[in-house]
MMTF fields as JSON, N, C-alpha, C and O atoms, coordinates in Angstrom:
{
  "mmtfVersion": "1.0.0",
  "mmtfProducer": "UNKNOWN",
  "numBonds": 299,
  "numAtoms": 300,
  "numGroups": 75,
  "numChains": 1,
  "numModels": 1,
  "chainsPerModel": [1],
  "groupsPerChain": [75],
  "chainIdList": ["A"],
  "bondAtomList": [4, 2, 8, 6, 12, 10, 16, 14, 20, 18, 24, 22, 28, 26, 32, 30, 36, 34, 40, 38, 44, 42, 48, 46, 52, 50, 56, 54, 60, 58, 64, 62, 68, 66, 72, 70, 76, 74, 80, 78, 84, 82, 88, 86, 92, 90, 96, 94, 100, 98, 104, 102, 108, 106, 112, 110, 116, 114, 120, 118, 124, 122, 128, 126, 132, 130, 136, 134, 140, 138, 144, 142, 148, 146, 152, 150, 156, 154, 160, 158, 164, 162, 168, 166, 172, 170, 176, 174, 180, 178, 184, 182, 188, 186, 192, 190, 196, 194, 200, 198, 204, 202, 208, 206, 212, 210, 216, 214, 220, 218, 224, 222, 228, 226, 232, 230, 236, 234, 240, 238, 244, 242, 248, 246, 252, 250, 256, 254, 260, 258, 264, 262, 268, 266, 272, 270, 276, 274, 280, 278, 284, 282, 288, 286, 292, 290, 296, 294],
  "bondOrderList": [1, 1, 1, 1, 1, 1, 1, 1, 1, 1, 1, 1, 1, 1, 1, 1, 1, 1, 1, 1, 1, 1, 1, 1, 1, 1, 1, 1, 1, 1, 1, 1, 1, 1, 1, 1, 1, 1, 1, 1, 1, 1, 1, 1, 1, 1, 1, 1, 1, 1, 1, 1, 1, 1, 1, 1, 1, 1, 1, 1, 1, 1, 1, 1, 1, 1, 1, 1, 1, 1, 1, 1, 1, 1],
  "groupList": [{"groupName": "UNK", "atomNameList": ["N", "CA", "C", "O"], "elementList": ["N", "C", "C", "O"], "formalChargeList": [0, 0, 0, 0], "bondAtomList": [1, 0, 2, 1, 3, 2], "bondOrderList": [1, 1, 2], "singleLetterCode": "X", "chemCompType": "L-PEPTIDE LINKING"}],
  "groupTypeList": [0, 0, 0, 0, 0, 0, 0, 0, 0, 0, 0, 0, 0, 0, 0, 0, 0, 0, 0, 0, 0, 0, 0, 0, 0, 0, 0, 0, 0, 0, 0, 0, 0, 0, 0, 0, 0, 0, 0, 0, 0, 0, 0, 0, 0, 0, 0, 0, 0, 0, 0, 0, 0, 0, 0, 0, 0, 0, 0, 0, 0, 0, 0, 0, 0, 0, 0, 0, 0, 0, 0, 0, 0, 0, 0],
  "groupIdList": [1, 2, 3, 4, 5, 6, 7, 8, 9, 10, 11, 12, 13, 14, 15, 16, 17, 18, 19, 20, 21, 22, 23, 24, 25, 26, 27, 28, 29, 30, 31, 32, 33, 34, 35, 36, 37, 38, 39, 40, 41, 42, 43, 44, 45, 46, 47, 48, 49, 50, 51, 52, 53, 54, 55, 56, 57, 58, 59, 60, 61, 62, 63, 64, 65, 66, 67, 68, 69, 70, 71, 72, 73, 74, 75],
  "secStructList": [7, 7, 7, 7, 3, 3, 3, 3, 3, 3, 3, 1, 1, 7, 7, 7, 1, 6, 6, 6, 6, 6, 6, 6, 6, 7, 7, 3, 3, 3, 7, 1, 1, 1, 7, 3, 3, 3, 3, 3, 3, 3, 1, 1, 2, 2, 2, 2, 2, 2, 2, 2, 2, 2, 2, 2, 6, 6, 6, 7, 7, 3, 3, 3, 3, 3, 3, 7, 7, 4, 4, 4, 6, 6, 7],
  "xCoordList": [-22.982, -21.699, -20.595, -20.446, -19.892, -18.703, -17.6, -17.19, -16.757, -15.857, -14.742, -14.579, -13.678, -12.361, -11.567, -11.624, -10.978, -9.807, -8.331, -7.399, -8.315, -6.604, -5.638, -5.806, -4.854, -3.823, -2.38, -2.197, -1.183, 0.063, 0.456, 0.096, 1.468, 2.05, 3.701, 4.201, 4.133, 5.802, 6.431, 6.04, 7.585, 7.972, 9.475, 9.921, 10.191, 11.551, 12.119, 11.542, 13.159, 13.797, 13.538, 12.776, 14.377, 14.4, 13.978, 14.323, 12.734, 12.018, 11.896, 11.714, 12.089, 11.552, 10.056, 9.172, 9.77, 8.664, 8.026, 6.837, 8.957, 8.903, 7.967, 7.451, 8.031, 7.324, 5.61, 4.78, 5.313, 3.816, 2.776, 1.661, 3.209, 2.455, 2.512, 1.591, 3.512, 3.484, 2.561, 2.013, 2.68, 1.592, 0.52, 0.33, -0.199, -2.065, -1.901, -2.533, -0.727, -0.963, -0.655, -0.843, -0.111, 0.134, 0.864, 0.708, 1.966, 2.259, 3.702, 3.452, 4.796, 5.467, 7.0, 7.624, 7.131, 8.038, 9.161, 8.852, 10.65, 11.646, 11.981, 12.384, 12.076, 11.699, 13.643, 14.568, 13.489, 14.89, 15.224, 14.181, 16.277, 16.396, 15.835, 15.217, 16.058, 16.093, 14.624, 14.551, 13.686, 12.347, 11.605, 11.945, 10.433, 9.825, 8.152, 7.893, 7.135, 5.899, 5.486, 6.217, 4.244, 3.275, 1.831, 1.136, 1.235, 0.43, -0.381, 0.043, -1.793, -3.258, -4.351, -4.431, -5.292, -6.62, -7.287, -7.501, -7.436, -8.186, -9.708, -10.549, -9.747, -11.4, -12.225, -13.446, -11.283, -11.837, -11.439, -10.301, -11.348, -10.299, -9.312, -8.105, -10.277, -9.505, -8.58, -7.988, -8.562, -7.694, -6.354, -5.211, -6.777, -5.621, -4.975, -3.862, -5.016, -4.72, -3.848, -2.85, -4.459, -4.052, -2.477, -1.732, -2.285, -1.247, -0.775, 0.409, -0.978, -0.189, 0.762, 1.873, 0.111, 0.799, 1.81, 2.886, 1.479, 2.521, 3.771, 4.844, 3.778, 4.978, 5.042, 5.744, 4.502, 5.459, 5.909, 7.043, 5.03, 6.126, 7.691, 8.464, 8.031, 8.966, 10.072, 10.854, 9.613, 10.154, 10.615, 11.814, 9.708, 9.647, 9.493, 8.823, 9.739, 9.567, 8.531, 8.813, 7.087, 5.701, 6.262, 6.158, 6.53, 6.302, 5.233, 5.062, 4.411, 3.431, 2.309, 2.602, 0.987, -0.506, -1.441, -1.733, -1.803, -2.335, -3.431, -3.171, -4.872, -5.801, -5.469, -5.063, -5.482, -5.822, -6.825, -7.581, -6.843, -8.299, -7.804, -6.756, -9.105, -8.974, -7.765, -6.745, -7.669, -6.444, -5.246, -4.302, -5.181, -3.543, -3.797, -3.001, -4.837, -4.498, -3.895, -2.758, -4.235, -4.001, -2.563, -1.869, -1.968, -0.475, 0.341, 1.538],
  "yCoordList": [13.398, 13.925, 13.013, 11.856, 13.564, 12.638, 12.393, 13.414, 11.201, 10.708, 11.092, 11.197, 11.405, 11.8, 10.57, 9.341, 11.304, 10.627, 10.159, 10.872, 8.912, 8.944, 9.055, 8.385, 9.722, 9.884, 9.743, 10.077, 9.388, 9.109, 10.073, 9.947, 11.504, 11.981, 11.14, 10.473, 11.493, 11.505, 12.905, 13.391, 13.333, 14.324, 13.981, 12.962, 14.627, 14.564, 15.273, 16.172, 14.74, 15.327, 14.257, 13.325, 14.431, 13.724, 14.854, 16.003, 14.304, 14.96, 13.498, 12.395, 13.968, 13.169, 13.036, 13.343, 12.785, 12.505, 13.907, 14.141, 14.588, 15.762, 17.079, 18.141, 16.502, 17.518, 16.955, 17.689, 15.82, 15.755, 16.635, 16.647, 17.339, 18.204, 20.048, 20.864, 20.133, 20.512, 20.581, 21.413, 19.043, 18.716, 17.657, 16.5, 18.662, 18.573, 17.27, 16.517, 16.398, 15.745, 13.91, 12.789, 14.21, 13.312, 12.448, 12.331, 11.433, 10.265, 10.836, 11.025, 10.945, 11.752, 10.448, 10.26, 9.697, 8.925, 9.425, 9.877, 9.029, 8.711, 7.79, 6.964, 7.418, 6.315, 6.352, 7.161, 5.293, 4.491, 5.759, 6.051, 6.422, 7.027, 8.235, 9.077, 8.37, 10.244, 10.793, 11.663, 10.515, 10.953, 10.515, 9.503, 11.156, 11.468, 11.015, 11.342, 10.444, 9.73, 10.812, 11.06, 11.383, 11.606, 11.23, 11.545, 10.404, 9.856, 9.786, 9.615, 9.946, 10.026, 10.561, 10.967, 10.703, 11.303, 13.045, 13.649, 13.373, 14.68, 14.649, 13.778, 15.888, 15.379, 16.001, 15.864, 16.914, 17.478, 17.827, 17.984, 18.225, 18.591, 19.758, 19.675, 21.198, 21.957, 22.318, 23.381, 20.353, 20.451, 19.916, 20.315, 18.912, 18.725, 19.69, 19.56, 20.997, 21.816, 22.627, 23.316, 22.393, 23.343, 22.272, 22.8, 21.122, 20.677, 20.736, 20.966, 20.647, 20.908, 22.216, 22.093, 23.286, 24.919, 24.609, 25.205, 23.704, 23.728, 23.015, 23.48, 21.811, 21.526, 22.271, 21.862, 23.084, 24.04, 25.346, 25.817, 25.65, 26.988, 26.892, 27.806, 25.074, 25.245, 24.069, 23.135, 24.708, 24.273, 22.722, 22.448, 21.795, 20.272, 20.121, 21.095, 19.414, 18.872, 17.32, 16.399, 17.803, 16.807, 15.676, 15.977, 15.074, 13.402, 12.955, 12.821, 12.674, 11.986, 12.109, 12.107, 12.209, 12.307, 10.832, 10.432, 10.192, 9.05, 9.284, 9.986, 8.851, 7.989, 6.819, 6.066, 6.205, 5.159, 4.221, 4.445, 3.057, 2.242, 1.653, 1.592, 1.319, 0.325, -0.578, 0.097, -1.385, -2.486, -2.001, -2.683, -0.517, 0.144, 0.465, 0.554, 0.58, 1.666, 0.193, 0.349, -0.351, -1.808, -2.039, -2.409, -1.891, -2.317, -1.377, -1.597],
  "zCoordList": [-2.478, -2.092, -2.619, -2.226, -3.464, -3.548, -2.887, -2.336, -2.658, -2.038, -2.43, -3.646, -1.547, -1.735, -2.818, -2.765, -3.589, -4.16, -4.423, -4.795, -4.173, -3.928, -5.117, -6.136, -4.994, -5.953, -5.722, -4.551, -6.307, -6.687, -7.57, -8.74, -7.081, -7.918, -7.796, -6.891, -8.975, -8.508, -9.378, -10.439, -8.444, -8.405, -8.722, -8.195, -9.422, -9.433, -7.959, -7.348, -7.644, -6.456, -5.496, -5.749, -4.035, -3.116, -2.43, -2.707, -0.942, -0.141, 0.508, -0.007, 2.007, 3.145, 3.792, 2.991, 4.606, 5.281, 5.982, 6.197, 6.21, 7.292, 6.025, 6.37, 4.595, 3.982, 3.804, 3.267, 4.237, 4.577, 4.843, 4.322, 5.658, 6.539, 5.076, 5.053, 4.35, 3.156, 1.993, 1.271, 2.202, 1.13, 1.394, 1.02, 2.317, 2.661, 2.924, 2.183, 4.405, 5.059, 3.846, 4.317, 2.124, 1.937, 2.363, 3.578, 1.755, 2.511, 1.083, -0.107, 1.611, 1.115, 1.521, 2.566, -0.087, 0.248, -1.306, -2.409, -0.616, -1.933, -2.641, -1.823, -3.487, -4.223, -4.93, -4.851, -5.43, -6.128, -7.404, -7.989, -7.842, -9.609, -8.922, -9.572, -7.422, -7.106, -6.883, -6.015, -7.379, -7.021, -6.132, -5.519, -5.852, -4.703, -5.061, -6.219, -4.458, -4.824, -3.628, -2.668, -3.849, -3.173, -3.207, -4.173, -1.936, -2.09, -0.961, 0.182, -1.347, -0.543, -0.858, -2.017, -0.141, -0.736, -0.456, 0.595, -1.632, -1.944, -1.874, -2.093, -1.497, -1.49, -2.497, -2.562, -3.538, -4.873, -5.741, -5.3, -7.044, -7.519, -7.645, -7.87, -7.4, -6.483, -5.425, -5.233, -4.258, -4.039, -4.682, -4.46, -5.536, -6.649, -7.029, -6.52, -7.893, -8.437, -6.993, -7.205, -5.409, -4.954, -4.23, -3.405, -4.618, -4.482, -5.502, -5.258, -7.21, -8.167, -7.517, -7.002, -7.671, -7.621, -6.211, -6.192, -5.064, -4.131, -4.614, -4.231, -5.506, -6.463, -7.76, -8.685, -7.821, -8.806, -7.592, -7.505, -6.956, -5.71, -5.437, -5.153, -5.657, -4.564, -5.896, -5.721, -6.991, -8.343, -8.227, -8.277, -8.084, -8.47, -9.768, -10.111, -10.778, -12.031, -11.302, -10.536, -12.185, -11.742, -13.224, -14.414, -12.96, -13.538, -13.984, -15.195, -13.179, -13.31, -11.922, -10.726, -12.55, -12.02, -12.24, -13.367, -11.121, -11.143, -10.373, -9.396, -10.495, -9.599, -9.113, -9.997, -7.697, -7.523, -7.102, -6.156, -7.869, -7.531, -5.91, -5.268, -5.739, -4.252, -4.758, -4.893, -4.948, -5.434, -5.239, -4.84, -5.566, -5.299, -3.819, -2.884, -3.858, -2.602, -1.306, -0.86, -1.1, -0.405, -0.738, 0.209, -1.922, -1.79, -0.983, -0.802]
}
């Protein structure tokens, strides 16, 4: 069985905390230069894809798609 994976999108736009629950319980912070980091663990990649399509529903411009190793995940 494989283990969930953590990931770091960033999103253009400013979004608060209150859209977590939005997006499948990530960790939903604003960052410095207007954008938005979403970050935590999936448990497949289907659900990846099914948070991609929730930032394109609600027309975000996706930045950037990251894995993170243990080492990030700790900072």
């Amino acid at each position: 069985m494989r283990q969930p994976v953590r990931y770091r999108l960033r999103v253009r736009g400013q979004l608060g905390p209150q859209w977590s629950s939005w997006f499948e319980g990530l960790d939903v912070e604003a960052v410095p230069g207007g954008d938005t980091t979403l970050t935590g663990s999936l448990p497949d990649q289907a659900a990846l894809h099914g948070l991609l399509a929730r930032v394109r529903d609600i027309g975000l411009t996706l930045i950037s798609v990251e894995t993170l190793d243990q080492e990030e995940v700790a900072e």
